[in-house]
VOZA-895464 format. One record per residue (C-alpha): x, y, z; residue in one letter. Coordinates in pm, whole numbers, padded with zeros to 5 digits, always signed. Each point is the difference from the previous one (the first is absolute). Example, Ala and Ser with C-alpha at 12.3 -4.5 7.8 and 13.67 -1.06 7.14 Angstrom:
+01230-00450+00780A+00137+00344-00066S
***
This chain:
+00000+00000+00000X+00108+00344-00063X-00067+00337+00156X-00218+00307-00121X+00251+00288+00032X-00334+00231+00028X-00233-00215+00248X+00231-00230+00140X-00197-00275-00097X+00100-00314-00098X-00023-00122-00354X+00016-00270-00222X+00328-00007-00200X-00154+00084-00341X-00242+00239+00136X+00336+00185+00083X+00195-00055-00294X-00310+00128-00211X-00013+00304+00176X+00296+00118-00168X-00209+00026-00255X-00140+00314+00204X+00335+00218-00173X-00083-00109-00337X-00341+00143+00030X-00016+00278-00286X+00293-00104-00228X-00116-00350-00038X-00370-00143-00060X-00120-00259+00208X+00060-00276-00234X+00310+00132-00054X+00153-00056+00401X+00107-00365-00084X+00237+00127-00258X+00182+00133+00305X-00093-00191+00289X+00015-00368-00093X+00359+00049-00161X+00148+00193+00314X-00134-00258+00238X+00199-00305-00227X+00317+00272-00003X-00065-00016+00416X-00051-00346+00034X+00352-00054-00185X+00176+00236+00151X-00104-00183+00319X+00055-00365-00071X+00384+00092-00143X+00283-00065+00233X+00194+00184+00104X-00191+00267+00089X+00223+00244-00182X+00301-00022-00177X+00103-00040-00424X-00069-00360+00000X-00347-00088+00178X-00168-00310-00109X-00334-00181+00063X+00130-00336+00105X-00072-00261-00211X-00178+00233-00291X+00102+00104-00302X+00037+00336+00046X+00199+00248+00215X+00133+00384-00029X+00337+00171-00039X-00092+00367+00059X+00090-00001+00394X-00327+00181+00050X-00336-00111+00201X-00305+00192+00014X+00058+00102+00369X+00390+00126-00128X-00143+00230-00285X-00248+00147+00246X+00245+00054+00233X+00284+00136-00261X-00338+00266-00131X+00233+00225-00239X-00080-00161-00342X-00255-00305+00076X-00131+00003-00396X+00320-00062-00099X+00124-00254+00276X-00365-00193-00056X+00083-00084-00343X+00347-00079+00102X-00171-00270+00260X-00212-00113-00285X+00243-00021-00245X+00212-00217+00235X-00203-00281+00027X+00103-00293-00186X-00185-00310-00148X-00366-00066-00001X-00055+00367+00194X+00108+00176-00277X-00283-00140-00206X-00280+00061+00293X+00093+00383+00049X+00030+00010-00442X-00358-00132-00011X-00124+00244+00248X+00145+00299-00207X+00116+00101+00374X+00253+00253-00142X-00281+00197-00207X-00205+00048+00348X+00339+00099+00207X+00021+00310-00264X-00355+00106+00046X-00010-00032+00375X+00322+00193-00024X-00109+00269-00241X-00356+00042+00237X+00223+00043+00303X-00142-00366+00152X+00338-00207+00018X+00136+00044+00284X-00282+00007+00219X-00137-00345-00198X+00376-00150+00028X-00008+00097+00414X-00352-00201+00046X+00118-00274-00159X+00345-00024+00147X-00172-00003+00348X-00163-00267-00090X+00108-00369+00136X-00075-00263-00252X+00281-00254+00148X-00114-00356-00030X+00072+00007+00401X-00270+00239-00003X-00193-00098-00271X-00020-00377-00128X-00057-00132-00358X-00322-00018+00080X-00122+00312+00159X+00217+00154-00294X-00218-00178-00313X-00315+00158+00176X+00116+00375+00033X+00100-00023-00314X-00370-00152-00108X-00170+00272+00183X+00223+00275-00174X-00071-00124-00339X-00462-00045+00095X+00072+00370+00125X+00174+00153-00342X-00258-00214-00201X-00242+00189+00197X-00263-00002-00335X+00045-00387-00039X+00126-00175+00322X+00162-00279+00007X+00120-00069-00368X+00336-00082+00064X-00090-00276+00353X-00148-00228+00081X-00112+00014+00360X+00161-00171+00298X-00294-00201+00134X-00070-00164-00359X+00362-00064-00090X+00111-00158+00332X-00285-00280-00066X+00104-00045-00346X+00342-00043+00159X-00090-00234+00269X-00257-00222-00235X+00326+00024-00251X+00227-00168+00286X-00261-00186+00182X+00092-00316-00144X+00411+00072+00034X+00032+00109+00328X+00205-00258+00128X+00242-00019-00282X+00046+00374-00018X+00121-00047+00378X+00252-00180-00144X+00361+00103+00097X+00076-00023-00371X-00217+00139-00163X+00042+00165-00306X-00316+00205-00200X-00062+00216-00298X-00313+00245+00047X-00128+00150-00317X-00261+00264-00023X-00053+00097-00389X-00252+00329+00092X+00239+00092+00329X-00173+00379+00023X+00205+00097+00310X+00124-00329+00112X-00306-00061+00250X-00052-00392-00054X+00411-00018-00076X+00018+00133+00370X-00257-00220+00203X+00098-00289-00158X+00389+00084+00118X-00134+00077+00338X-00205-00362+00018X+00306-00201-00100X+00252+00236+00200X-00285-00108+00323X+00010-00362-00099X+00377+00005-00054X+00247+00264+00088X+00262-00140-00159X-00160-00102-00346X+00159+00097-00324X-00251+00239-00226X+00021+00166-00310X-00320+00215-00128X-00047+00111-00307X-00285+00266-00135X-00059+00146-00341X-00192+00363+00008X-00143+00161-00283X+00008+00351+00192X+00323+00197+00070X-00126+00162+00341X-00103-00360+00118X+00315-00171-00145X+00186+00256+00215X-00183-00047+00348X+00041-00424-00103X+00320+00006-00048X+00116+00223+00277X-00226-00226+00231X+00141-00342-00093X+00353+00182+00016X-00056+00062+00357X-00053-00339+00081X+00312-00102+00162X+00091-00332-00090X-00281-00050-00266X+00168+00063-00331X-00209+00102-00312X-00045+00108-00323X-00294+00230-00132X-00087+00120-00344X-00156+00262-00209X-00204-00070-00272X-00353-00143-00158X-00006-00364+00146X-00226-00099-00294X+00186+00097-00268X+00384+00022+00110X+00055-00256+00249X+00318+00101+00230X+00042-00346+00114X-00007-00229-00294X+00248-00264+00087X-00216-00069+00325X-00180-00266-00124X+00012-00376+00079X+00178-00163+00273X+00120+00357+00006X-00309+00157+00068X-00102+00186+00326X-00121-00226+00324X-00336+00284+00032X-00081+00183-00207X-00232+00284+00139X-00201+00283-00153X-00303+00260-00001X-00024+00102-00382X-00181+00321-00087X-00344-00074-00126X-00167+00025-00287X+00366+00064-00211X-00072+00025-00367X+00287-00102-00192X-00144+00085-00346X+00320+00196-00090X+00236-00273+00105X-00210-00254-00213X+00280-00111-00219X+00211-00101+00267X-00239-00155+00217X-00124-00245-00305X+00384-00004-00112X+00045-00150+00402X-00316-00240-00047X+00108-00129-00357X+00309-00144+00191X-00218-00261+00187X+00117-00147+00312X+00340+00156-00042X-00223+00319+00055X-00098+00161+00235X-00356+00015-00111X-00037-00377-00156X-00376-00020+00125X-00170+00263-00183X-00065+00374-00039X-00284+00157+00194X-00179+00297-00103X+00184+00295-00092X-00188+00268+00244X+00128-00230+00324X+00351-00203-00013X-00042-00063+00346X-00006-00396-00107X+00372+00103-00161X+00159+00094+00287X-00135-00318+00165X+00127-00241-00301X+00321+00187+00072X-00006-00095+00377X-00029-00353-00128X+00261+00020-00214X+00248+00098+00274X-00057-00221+00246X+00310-00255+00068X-00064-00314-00190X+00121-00305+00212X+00231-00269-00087X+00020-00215+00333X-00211-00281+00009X-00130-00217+00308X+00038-00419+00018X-00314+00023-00168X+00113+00109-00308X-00214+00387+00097X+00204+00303+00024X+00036+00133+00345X-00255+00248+00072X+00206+00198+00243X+00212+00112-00404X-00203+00150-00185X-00137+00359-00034X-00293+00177+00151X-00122+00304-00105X-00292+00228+00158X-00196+00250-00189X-00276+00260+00096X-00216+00057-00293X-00391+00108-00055X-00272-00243-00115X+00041+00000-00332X+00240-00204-00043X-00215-00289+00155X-00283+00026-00213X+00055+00187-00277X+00002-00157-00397X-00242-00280-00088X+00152-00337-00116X+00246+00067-00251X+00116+00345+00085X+00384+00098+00113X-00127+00030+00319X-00186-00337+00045X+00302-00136-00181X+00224+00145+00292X-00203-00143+00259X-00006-00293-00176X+00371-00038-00028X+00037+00122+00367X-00244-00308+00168X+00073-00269-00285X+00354+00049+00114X-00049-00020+00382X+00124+00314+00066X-00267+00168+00221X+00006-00074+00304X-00253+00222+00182X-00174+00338-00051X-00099+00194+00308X-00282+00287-00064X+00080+00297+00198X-00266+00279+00167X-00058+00295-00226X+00098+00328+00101X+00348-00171+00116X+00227+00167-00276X+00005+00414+00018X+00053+00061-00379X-00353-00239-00094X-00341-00107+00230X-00020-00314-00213X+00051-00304+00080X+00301-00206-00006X+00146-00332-00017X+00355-00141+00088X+00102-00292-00247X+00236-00259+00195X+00205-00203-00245X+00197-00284+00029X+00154-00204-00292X+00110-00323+00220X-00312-00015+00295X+00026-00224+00280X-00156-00332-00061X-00302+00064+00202X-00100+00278-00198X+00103-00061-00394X-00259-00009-00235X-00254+00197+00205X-00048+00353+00062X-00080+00213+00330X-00217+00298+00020X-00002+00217+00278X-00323+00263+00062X+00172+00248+00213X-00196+00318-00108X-00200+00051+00344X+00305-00059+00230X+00108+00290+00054X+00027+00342+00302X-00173+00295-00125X+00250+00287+00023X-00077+00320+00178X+00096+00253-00277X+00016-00100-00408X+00344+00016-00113X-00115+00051-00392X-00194-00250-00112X+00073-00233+00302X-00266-00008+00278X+00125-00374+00079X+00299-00124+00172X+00062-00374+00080X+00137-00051+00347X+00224-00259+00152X-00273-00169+00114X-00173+00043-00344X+00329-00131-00225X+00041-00307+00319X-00347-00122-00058X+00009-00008-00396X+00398-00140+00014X-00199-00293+00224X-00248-00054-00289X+00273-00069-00206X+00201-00233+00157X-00282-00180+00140X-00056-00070-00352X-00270-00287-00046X-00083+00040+00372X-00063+00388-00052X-00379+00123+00091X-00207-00047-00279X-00146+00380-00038X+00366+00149+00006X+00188-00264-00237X-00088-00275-00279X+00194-00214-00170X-00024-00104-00354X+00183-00228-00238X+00126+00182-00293X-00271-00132-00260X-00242+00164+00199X+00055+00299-00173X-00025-00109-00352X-00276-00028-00262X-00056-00096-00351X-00250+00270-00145X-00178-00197-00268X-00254+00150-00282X-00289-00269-00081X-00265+00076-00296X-00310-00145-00108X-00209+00064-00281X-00290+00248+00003X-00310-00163+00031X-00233+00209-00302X-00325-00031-00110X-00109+00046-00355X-00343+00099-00079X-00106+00185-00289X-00290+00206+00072X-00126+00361-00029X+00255+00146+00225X+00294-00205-00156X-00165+00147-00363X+00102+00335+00147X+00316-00049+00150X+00115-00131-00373X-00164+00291-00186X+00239+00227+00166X+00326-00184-00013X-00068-00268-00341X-00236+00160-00150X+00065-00164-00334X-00118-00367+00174X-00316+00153+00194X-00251-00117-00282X+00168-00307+00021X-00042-00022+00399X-00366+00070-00001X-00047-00309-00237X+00137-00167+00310X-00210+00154+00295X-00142-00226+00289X+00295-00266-00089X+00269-00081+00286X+00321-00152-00120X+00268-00186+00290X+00311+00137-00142X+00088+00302-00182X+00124-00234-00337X-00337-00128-00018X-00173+00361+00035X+00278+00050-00294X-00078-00252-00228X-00356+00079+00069X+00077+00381-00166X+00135-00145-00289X-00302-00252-00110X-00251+00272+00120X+00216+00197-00291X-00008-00244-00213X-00325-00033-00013X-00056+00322-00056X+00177-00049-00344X+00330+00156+00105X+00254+00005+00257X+00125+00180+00294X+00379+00092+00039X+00191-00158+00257X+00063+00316+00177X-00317+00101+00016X-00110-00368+00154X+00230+00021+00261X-00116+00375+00108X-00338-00107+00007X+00059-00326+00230X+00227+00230+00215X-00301+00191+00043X-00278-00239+00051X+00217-00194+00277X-00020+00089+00322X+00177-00116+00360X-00276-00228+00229X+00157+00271+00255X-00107+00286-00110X+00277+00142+00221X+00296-00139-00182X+00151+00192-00239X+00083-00180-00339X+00291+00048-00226X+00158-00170-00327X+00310-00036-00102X+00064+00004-00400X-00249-00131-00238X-00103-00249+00303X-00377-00052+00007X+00044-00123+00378X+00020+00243+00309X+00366+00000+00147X+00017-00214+00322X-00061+00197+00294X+00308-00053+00248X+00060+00102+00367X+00326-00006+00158X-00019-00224+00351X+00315-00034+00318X+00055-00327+00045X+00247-00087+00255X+00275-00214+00030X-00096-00333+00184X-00345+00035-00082X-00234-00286+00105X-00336+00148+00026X-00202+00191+00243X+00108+00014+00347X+00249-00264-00038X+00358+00007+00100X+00230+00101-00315X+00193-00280-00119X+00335+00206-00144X+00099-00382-00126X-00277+00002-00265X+00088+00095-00338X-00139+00266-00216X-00206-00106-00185X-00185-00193+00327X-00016+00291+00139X-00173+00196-00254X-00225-00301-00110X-00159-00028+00322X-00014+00395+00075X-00196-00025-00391X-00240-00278+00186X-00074+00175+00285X-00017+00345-00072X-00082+00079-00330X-00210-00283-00200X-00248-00057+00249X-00098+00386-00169X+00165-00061-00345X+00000-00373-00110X+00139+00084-00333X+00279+00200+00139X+00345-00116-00070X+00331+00119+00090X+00248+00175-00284X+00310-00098+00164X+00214+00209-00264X-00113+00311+00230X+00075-00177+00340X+00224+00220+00161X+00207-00070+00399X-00059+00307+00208X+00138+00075+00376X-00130+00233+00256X-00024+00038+00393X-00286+00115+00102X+00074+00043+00353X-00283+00226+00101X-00253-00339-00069X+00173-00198+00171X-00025+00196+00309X-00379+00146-00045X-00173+00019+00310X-00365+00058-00025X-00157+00193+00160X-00380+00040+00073X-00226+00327-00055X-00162+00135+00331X-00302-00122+00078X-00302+00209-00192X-00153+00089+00383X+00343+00169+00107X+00020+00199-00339X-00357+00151+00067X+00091+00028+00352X+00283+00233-00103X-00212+00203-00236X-00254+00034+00225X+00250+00206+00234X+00148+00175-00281X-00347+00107-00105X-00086+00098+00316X+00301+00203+00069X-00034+00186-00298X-00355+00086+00127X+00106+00148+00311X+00283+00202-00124X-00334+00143-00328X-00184+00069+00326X+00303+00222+00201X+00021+00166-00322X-00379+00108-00041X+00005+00096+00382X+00269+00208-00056X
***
């Protein structure tokens, strides 16, 4: 906690750093205070972890990065004859990945405006009061100032560049859950991999899990970061974490992958990440399909959603980086504890979205067929401050225990949850300890979990095979005075003929034909074959006077009418237990005898158009009904409604 130097007071740490914002007020917009603030605080927190405290050589031990100058913040205050000058000496003597962080910032542009506004010394002597020592201030405590610095600059759209603390320590712990014991390890070595790092937040709570679970375990994180103020506050925040060594990137993870040769038996142990939503990558469309054209030595081998949402990308590109494993058990199985897992927040789109066929049902397809999900946990709304929709986190796993390959486990999480006192954005909803315990429980409880928080499902249980059946349109063909008139408008050239033929009823349209062209006949002449075939067009009519009829060609027969129908995989009639042994065509047959030609005996299945389909609708499965009130307590309430409103009509005539 820190000190109001007007009240007194205490205050939280970023609630004081922000209020340097209080000398920008005037020469800077609002907006505009992060440009200053957020790259000062990562100048402080440097300053602070390098040792010695001063001197030409200081280093951060164990980072890559260090400065030459023999200056420190508190030294240039304290020197106060030139401090523009000896700021950009400090800055220019950093070496290694600092140099890049303060470049990306454009830190040296904002020293010459604060300098030419008469604001840089008085900005440089807040900050260089400040203690942001990791004695002071851990790793942890650090990541979160720096998350409430960023929601306060992006005060017109909180929270775009975080993910908050309550929602990514569960995706952490459900991401461990499984690995706890072999992360405690003593020799434990881990890659971390977060392609949409923002400012490092899931990077840093997954450090701080393993660093609780082991102290002494080797990590390495690695983050790509499409924005250059987030890539800065990343990459400053994984430099700061002692012995965790990393690497983060700048660039578009869709289209210029930074880590390339991660792939394989190379790939990263988790893979975490919290992609923007709703990312249309319309420009970048030649690269993405370049990437999907390569197959499975893509990283997009499953199929290309639509192009107004690539949030099923980035998760094809979580896939793709998780560590393939190569040691295998007595049994022949690879050993589930070396593989990859990856966790991924996304929206609901990506479970539903697509019918059979589409790149997104393709993706999901690819994704279950594969074994690769292992559970998706829906979150409360109002959780995340840039969105009040709701969320999901995807757990994936591409070697699962035994216990729990082939099947998938979903997780309804959205009403545990602590209502917060005051909205931060968008979020309203926090999830406690309590709240992230009890769902954790669901999940390793696993086929013992209660049945209104988690299911479990094999992985057919998702797909379908949407077939189109047709049948013929059952017509009628009687010539009479209304059929007379129907032809005089569209054949007119056969209606004589037709009302040689009125009060007959022909079975098929051929007969009604050949009837048209003795009728003609014996009229002495003939009647063109065009003309014919208007004419029975005309006179023929649909039993169901609801159907509409069409013809294809020169066809004197009504197209088939054809509905498309879901049939699912294991199908083996009504409330029966799916059967995910049977084959197709079983399946299909008996959801034809059941379901359809008990209505439509002559429909039959045009298996040229049968197309496999995957979705997850997780909302059915966990639909709770609930009952309307009672008519009596409805009235009830009206009844006191009405009668209120009487008494306040009467105050107001008395008045």
């Amino acid at each position: 906690m820190m000190v109001d130097s007007k009240t007194g007071k205490p205050q939280s740490m970023s609630v004081w750093v922000w209020g340097i914002s209080d000398l920008l007020r005037g020469v800077y917009k609002p907006h505009e205070y992060g440009r200053v603030i957020l790259p000062f605080t990562i100048l402080r927190r440097m300053d602070c972890v390098m040792e010695p405290p001063t001197g030409a050589d200081r280093r951060a031990a164990k980072q890559n990065y260090g400065n030459t100058s023999g200056l420190s913040l508190p030294e240039i205050v304290e020197q106060g004859s030139d401090i523009h000058t000896n700021l950009l000496k400090f800055i220019d003597g950093f070496e290694g990945d600092a140099k890049d962080i303060f470049d990306r910032f454009g830190i040296a542009a904002q020293i010459d405006k604060l300098d030419s506004e008469g604001l840089l010394a008085p900005v440089v002597q807040r900050f260089a009061t400040l203690d942001l020592h990791p004695e002071a201030v851990s790793n942890t405590d650090m990541g979160m100032l720096f998350e409430d610095l960023i929601r306060r600059s992006h005060h017109d759209s909180p929270g775009e560049d975080f993910t908050p603390r309550d929602a990514v320590a569960l995706l952490v712990d459900l991401l461990i859950a499984e690995r706890r014991t072999h992360i405690a390890a003593t020799n434990v070595s881990q890659r971390i991999y977060d392609p949409t790092a923002g400012t490092g937040g899931l990077l840093t709570v997954a450090s701080d899990r393993f660093r609780d679970l082991n102290p002494h375990a080797s990590l390495r994180l690695f983050g790509q970061e499409i924005n250059d103020q987030s890539y800065a506050v990343c990459k400053a925040d994984v430099l700061s974490k002692g012995k965790t060594f990393g690497d983060i990137k700048l660039g578009n993870t869709l289209i210029d992958d930074q880590f390339s040769t991660y792939s394989g038996t190379k790939g990263f142990h988790y893979v975490v990440s919290n992609p923007p939503y709703g990312v249309d990558w319309k420009s970048h469309a030649a690269e993405v399909k370049a990437e999907h054209a390569k197959g499975d030595r893509g990283r997009f081998p499953a199929g290309l959603p639509r192009v107004s949402d690539g949030a099923m990308l980035f998760l094809q590109h979580v896939v793709s980086k998780m560590k393939t494993p190569k040691k295998r058990l007595d049994d022949g199985a690879f050993d589930w504890l070396d593989g990859g897992r990856g966790a991924i927040v996304l929206s609901a789109s990506p479970l539903f979205n697509g019918g059979a066929g589409s790149g997104e049902s393709e993706i999901r397809r690819y994704l279950l067929a594969n074994d690769l999900v292992e559970a998706i946990v829906a979150l409360p709304a109002g959780l995340f401050t840039n969105t009040g929709i709701g969320t999901y986190i995807w757990l994936l796993d591409n070697t699962k225990r035994p216990d729990r390959r082939g099947k998938v486990q979903l997780i309804d999480a959205r009403e545990i949850y602590t209502k917060m006192r005051k909205n931060v954005g968008d979020k309203n909803r926090e999830m406690s300890e309590a709240d992230r315990r009890r769902i954790l429980d669901a999940y390793e409880a696993f086929e013992d979990a209660d049945p209104d928080v988690s299911k479990i499902f094999a992985n057919d249980a998702f797909g379908y095979w949407l077939i189109t059946h047709a049948r013929p349109v059952p017509m009628r063909y009687v010539v009479d005075e209304d059929a007379v008139a129907r032809v005089v408008i569209s054949a007119p050239e056969a209606s004589d003929v037709v009302a040689d033929l009125i009060g007959q009823e022909f079975e098929t349209a051929q007969a009604l034909f050949a009837a048209l062209g003795a009728a003609a006949t014996a009229r002495g002449g003939a009647v063109k074959t065009a003309h014919a075939r208007n004419a029975v067009r005309a006179i023929g009519q649909p039993v169901d006077e609801h159907e509409n009829v069409t013809y294809k060609g020169t066809s004197l027969t009504p197209n088939h009418l054809t509905e498309t129908e879901t049939v699912s995989f294991g199908y083996a009639g009504p409330d029966v237990e799916p059967d995910y042994d049977r084959a197709e065509a079983e399946c299909i047959a008996a959801y034809m005898d059941t379901e359809v030609k008990p209505y439509y005996p002559d429909a039959a299945v045009d298996e040229k158009k049968t197309k496999i389909g995957y979705e997850i609708p997780f909302t059915r499965h966990f639909y709770r009904y609930v009952p309307p009130r009672p008519l009596d307590e409805i009235d009830a309430d009206l009844n006191r409604q009405a009668a209120l409103v009487m008494e306040m009509l009467r105050k107001v005539e008395a008045s």
